[in-house]
C-alpha positions as a Markdown table, in Angstrom:
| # | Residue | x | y | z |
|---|---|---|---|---|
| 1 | Unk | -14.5 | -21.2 | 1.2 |
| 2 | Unk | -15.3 | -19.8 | 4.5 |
| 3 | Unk | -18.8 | -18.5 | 4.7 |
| 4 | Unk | -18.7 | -14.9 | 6.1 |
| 5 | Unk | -22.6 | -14.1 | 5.9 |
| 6 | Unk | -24.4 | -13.8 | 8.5 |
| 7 | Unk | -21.4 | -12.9 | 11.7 |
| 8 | Unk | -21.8 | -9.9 | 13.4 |
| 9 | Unk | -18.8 | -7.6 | 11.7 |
| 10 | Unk | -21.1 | -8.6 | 8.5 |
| 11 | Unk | -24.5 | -7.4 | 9.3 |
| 12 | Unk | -26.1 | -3.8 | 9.2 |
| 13 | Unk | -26.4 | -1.7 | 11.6 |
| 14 | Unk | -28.7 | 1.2 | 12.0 |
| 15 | Unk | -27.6 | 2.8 | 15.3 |
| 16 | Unk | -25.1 | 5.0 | 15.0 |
| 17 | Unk | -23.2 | 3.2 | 17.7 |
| 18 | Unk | -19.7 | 1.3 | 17.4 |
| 19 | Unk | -19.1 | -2.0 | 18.2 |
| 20 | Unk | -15.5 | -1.9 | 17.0 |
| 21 | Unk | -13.7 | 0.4 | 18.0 |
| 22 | Unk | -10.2 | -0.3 | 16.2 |
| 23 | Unk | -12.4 | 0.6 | 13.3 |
| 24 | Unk | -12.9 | 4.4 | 14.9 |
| 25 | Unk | -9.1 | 4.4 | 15.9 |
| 26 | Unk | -8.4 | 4.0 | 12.5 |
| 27 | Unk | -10.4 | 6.4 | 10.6 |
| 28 | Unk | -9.4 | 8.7 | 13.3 |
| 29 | Unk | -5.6 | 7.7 | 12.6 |
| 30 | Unk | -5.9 | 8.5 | 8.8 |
| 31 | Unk | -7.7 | 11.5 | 9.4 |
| 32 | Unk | -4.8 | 12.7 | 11.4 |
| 33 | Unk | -2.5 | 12.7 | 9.1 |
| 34 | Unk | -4.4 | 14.3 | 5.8 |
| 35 | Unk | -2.3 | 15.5 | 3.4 |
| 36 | Unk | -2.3 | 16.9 | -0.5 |
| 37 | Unk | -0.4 | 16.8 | -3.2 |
| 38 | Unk | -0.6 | 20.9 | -3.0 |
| 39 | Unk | 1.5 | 20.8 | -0.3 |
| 40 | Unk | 4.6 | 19.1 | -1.9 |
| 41 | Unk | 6.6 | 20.9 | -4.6 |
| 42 | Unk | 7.6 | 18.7 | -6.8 |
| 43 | Unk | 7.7 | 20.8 | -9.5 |
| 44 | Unk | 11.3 | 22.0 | -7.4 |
| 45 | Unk | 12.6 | 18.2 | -8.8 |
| 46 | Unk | 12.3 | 18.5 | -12.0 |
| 47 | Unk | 15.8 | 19.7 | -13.0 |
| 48 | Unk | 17.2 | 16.3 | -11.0 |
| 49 | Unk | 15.3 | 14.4 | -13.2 |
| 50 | Unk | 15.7 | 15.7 | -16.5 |
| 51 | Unk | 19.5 | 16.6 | -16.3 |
| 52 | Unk | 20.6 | 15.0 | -13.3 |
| 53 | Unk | 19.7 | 11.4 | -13.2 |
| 54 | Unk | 21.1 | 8.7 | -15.6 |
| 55 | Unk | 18.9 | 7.2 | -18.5 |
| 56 | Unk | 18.7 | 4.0 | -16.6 |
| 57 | Unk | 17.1 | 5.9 | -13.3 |
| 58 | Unk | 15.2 | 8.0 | -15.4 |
| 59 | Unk | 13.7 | 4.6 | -17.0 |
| 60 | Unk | 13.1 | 3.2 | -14.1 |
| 61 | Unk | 11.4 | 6.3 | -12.3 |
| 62 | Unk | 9.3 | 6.1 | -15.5 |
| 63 | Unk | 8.4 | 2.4 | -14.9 |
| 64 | Unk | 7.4 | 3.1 | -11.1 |
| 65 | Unk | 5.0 | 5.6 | -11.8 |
| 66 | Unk | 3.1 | 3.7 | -14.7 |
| 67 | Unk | 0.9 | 1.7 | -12.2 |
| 68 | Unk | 0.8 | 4.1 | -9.2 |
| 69 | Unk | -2.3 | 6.2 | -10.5 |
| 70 | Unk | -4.4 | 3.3 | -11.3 |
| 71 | Unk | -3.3 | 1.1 | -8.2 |
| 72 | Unk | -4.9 | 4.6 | -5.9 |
| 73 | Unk | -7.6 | 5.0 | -8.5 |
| 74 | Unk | -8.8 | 1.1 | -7.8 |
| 75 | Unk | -7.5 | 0.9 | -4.0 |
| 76 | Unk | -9.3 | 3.9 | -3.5 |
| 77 | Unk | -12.6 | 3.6 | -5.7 |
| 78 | Unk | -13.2 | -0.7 | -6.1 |
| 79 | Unk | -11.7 | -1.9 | -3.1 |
| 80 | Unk | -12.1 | 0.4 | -0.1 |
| 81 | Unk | -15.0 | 2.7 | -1.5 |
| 82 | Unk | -17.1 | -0.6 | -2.8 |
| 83 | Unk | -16.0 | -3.8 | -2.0 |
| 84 | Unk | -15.2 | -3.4 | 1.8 |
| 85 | Unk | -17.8 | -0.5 | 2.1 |
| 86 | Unk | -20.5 | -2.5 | 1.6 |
| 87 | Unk | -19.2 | -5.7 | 2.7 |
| 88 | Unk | -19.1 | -4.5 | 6.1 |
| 89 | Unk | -22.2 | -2.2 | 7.2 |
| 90 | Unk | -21.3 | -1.0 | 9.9 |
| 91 | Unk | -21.1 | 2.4 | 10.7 |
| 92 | Unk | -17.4 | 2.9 | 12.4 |
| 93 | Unk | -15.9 | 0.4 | 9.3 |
| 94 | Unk | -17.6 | 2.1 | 7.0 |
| 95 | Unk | -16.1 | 5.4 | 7.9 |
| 96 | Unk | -12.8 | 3.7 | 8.3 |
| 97 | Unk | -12.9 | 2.7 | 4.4 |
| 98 | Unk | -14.3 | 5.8 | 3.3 |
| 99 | Unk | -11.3 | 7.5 | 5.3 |
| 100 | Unk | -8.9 | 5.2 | 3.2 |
| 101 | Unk | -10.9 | 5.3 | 0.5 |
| 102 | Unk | -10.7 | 9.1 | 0.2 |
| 103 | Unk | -6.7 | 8.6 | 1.0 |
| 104 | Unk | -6.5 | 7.1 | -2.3 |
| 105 | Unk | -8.6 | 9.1 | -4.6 |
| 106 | Unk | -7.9 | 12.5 | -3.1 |
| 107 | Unk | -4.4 | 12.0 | -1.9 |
| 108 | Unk | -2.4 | 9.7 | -3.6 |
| 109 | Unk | -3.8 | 9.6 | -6.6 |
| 110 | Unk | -3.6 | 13.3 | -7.5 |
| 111 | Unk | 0.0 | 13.5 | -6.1 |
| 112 | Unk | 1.5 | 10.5 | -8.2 |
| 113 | Unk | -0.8 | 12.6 | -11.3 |
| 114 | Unk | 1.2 | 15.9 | -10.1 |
| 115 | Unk | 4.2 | 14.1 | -10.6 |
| 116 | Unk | 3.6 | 12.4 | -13.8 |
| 117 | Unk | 2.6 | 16.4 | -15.1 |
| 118 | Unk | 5.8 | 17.7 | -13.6 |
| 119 | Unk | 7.9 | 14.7 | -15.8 |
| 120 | Unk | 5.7 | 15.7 | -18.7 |
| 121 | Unk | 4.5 | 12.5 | -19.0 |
| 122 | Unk | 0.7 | 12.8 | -17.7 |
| 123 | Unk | -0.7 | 11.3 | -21.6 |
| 124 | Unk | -3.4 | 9.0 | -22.5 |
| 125 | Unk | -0.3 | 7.1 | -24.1 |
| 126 | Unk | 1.6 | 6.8 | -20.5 |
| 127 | Unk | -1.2 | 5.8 | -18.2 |
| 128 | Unk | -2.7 | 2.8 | -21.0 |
| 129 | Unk | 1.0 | 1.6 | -21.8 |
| 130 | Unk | 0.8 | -1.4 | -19.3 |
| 131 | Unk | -1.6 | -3.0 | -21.1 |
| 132 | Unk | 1.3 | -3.7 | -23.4 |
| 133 | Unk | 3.3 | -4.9 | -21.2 |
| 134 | Unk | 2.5 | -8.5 | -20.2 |
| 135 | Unk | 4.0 | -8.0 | -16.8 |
| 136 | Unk | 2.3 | -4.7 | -16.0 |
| 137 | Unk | -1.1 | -5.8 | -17.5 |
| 138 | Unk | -1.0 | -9.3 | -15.4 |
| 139 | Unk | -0.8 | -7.2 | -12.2 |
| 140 | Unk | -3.8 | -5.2 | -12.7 |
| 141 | Unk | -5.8 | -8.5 | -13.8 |
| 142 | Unk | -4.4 | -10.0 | -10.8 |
| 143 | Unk | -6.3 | -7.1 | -8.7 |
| 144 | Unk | -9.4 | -6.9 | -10.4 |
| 145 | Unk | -9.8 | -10.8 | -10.2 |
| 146 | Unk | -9.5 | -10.3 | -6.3 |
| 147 | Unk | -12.2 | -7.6 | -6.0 |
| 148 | Unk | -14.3 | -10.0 | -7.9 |
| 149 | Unk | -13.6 | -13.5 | -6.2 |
| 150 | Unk | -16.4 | -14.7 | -3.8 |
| 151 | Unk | -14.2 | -15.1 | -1.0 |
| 152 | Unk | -14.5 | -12.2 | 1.1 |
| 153 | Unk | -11.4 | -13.3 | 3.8 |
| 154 | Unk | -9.0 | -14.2 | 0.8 |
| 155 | Unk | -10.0 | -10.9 | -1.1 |
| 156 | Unk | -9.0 | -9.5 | 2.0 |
| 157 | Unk | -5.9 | -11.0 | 2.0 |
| 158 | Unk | -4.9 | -9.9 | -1.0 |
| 159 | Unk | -6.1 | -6.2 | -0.5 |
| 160 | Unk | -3.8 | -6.1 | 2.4 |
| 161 | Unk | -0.8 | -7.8 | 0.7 |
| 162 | Unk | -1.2 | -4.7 | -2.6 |
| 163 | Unk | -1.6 | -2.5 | 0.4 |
| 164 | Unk | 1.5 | -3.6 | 2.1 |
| 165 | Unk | 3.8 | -5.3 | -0.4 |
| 166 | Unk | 3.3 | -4.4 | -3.9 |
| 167 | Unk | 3.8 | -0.9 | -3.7 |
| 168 | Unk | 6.7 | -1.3 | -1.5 |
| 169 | Unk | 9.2 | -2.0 | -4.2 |
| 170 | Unk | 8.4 | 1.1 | -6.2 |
| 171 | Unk | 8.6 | 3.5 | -2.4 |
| 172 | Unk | 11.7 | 2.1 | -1.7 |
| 173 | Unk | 13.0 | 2.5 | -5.4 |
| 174 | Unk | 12.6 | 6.2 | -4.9 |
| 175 | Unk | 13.6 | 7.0 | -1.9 |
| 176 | Unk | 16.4 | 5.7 | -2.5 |
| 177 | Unk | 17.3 | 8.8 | -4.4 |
| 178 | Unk | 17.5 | 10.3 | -0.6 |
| 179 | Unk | 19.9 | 8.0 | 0.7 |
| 180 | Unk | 23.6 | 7.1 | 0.6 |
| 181 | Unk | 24.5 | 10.5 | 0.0 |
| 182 | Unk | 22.8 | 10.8 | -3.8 |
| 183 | Unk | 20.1 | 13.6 | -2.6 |
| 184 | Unk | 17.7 | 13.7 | -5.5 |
| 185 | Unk | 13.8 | 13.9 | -5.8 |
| 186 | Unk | 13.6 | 15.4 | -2.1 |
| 187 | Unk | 10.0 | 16.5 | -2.1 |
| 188 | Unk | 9.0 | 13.1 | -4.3 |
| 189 | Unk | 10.7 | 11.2 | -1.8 |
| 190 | Unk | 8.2 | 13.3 | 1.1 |
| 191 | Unk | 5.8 | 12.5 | -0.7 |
| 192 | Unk | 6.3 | 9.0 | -0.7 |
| 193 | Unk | 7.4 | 9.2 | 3.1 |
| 194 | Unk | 3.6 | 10.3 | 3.4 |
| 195 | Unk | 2.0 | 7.2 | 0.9 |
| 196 | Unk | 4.3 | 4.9 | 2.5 |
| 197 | Unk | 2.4 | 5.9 | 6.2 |
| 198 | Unk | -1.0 | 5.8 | 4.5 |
| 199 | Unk | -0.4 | 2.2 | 2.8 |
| 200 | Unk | 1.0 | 1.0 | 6.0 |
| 201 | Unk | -2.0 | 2.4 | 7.9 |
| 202 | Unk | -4.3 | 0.8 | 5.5 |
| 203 | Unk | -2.9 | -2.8 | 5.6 |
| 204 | Unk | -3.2 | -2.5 | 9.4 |
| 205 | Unk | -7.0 | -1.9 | 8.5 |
| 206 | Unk | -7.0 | -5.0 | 6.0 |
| 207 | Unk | -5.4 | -7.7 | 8.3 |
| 208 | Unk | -7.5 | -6.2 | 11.5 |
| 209 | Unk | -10.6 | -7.1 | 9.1 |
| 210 | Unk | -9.4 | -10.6 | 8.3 |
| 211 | Unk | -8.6 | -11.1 | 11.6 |
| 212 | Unk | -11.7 | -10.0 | 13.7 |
| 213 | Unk | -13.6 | -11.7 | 10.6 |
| 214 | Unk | -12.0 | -14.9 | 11.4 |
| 215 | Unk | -12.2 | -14.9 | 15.1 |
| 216 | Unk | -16.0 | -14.0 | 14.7 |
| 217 | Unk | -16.1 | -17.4 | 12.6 |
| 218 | Unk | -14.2 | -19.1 | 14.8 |
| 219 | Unk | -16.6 | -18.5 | 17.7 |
| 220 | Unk | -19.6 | -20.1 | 15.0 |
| 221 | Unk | -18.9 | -23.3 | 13.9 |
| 222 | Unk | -17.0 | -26.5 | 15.9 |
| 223 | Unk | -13.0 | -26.5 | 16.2 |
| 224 | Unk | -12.4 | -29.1 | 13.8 |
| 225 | Unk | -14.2 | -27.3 | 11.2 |
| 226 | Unk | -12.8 | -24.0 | 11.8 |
| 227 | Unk | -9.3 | -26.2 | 11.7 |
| 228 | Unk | -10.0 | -27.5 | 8.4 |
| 229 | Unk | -11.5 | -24.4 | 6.7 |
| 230 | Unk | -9.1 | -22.0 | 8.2 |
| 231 | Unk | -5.9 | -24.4 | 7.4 |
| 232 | Unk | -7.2 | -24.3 | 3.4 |
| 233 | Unk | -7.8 | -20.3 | 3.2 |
| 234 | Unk | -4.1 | -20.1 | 4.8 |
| 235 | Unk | -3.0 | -22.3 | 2.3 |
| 236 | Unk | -4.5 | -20.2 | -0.6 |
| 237 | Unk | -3.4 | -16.7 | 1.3 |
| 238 | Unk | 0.5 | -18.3 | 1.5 |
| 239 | Unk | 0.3 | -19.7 | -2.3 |
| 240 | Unk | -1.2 | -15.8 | -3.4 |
| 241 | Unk | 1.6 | -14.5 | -0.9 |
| 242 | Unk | 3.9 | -16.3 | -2.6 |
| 243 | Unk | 2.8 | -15.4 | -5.8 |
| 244 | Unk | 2.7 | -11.5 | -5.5 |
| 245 | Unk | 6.8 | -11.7 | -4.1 |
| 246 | Unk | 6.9 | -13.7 | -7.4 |
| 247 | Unk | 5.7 | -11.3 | -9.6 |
| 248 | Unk | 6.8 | -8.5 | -7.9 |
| 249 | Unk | 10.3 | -9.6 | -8.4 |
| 250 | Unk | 10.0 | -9.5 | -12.1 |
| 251 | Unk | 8.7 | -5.7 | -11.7 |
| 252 | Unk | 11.6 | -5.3 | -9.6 |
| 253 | Unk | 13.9 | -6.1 | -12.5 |
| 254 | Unk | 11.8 | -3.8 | -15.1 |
| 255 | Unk | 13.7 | -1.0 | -12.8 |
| 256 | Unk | 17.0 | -2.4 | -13.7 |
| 257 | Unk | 16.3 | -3.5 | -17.3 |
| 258 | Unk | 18.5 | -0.1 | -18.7 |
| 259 | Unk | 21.6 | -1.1 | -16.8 |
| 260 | Unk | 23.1 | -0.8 | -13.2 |
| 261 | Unk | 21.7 | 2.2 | -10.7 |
| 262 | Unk | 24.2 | 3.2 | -8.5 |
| 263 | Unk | 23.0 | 3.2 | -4.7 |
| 264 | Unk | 20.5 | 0.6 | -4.5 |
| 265 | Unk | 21.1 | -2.9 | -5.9 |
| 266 | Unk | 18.2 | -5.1 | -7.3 |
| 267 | Unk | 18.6 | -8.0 | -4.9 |
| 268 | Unk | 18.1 | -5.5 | -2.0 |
| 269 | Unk | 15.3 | -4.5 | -3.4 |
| 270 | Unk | 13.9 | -8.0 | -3.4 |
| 271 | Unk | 15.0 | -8.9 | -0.2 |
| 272 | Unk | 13.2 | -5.8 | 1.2 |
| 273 | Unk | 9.9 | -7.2 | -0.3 |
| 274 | Unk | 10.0 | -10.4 | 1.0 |
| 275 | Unk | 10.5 | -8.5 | 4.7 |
| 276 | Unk | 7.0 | -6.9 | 3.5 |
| 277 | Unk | 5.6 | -10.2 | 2.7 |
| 278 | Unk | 6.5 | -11.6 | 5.8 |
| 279 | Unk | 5.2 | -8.4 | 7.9 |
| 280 | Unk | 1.6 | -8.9 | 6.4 |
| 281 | Unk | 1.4 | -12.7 | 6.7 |
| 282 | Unk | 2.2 | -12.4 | 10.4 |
| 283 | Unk | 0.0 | -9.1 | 10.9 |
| 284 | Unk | -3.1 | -11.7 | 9.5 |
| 285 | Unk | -1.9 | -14.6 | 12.2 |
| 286 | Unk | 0.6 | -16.6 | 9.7 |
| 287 | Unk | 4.4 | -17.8 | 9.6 |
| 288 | Unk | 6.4 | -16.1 | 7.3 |
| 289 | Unk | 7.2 | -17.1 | 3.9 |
| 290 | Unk | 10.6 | -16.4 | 3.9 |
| 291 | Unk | 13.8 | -16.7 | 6.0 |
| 292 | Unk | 15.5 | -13.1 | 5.5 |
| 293 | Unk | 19.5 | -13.0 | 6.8 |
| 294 | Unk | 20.1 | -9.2 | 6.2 |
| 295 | Unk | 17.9 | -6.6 | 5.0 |
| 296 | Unk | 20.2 | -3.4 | 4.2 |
| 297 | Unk | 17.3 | -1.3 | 2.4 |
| 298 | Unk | 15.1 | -1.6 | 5.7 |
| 299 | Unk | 18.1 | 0.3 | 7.4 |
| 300 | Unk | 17.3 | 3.4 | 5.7 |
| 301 | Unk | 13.6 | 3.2 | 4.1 |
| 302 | Unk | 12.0 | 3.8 | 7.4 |
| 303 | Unk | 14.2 | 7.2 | 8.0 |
| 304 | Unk | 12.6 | 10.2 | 7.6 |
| 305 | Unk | 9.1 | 8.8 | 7.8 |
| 306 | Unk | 8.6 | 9.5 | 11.4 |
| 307 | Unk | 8.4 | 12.7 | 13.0 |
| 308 | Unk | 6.7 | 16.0 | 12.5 |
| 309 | Unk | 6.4 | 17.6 | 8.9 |
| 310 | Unk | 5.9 | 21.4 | 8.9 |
| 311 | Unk | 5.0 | 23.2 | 5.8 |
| 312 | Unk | 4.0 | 26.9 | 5.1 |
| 313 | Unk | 0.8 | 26.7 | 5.0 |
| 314 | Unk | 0.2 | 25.0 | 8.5 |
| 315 | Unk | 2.4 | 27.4 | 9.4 |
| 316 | Unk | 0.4 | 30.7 | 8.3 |
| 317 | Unk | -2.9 | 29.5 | 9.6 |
| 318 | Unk | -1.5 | 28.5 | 12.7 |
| 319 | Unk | -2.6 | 24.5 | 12.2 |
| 320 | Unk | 0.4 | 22.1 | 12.7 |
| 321 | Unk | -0.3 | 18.6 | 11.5 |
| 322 | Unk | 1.5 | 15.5 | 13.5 |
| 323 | Unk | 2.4 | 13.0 | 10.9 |
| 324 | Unk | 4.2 | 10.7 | 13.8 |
| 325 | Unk | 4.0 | 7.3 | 13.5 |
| 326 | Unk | 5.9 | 5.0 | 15.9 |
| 327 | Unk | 8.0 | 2.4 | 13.8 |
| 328 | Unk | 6.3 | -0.3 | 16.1 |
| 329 | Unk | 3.0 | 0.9 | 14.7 |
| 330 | Unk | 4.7 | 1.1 | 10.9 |
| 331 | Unk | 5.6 | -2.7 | 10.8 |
| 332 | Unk | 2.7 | -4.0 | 12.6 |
């Protein structure tokens, strides 16, 4: 395990002064693009879901939104709010987590809630069913055992690869419903297009840590020790990498598990998460895990979340917010 203590990017800082500015860029970034779940009427898709949609999308829809309160809930508040708060004090990545860190919890978290309300299923029942599912309940273990390993640059790793993989599967499962002519859920689907930003700005946040974090290292100890310690965290980042497509994949067929859904097929799906895995192993300075030939639900999955996004409210107070984000900037 590499030993983080003790580098710069690890120890406090009084001074109100930033010595990382990529730090500042990105709390800025997330701030420019503040949402709420207020803003997005979801209440308007309700009659798609109820009457509309097959059982078998209606199960699945069901299955997406089981975990997505409690992933923002422990993103938001264990990861981002604790673990990398304190783990770096420093002033300008400190106010980049808390940016994140309020993302989550004052975002995300109450729009996937707003959504589960709409659905009428916002119940004690519905937010504790994964622990009976195996699959579902392995996943949230999996994330708690990263907040609480020792090793600061592989927690990392993972943080960035739930940030940029794992809920991947479920955005693109939905927006799907706005694409290939099927127009359903159109303000979930903004909504998503909104997460789906935030996430991606977030994971850019996590690998920049691990990153600078390494290099900082680097610059401490002799090059064949840094070759030998930084060769066996890669090899654990690539196994866990590995694992999370893995086990993703058998979420990924929970959504299909009631039959057939007509505009998106599961292997797709799959394929579109190993593009994910790849991104964030090369956005932290490693080869990808897997050769990818064709990747049709990338061709649509990043329309619709550039450009500018008016709603009525900016529009009566006279405030318009730029939610642009260049698709260079989206995939690293």
């Amino acid at each position: 395990m590499i030993d983080t203590t003790g580098l710069p990017i690890r120890t406090e800082k009084s001074a109100y002064v930033f010595d990382y500015p990529q730090a500042e860029d990105l709390a800025k970034k997330q701030r420019s693009i503040f949402w709420t779940a207020e803003e997005i009427p979801v209440a308007n898709d309700k009659q798609d879901f109820l009457v509309t949609m097959t059982e078998a999308e209606q199960a699945a829809v069901k299955t997406t939104l089981k975990l997505f309160t409690i992933y923002e809930l422990i993103l938001g508040g264990e990861v981002w709010g604790d673990r990398i708060f304190h783990a770096f004090p420093r002033p300008e990545i400190q106010m980049m987590s808390n940016a994140f860190s309020f993302a989550e919890l004052n975002m995300h978290a109450p729009f996937y809630a707003k959504l589960n309300q709409v659905l009428m299923i916002d119940t004690e029942e519905f937010y504790s069913s994964y622990k009976n599912d195996p699959v579902l309940a392995e996943r949230i273990q999996f994330v708690w055992d990263a907040i609480a390993d020792d090793d600061l640059l592989y927690a990392l790793s993972v943080f960035t690869l739930m940030e940029n993989c794992v809920l991947y599967s479920n955005f693109a499962f939905l927006k799907h419903f706005q694409s290939g002519g099927k127009n359903l859920l159109q303000n979930v689907v903004s909504g998503i297009n909104f997460s789906a930003r935030d996430e991606n700005l977030h994971a850019t946040g996590g690998a920049w840590l691990f990153r600078t974090t390494l290099e900082e290292y680097e610059r401490s100890v002799s090059p064949a020790t840094f070759q030998a310690e930084r060769d066996a965290l890669f090899d654990r980042v690539r196994a866990v990498a590995d694992y999370v497509y893995a086990h993703e994949q058998r979420i990924v067929e929970m959504l299909f598990a009631h039959g057939p859904i007509p505009g998106i097929e599961q292997a797709d799906l799959e394929t579109f998460v190993k593009s994910r895995v790849n991104l964030t192993l090369d956005s932290m300075g490693m080869e990808p895990l897997f050769e990818i030939a064709d990747n049709p639900v990338a061709e649509w999955f990043y329309s619709g979340i550039n450009g500018t996004q008016f709603h009525d409210f900016f529009q009566v107070t006279g405030n318009e917010y730029n939610r642009t984000i260049g698709e260079m900037e989206f995939v690293f």
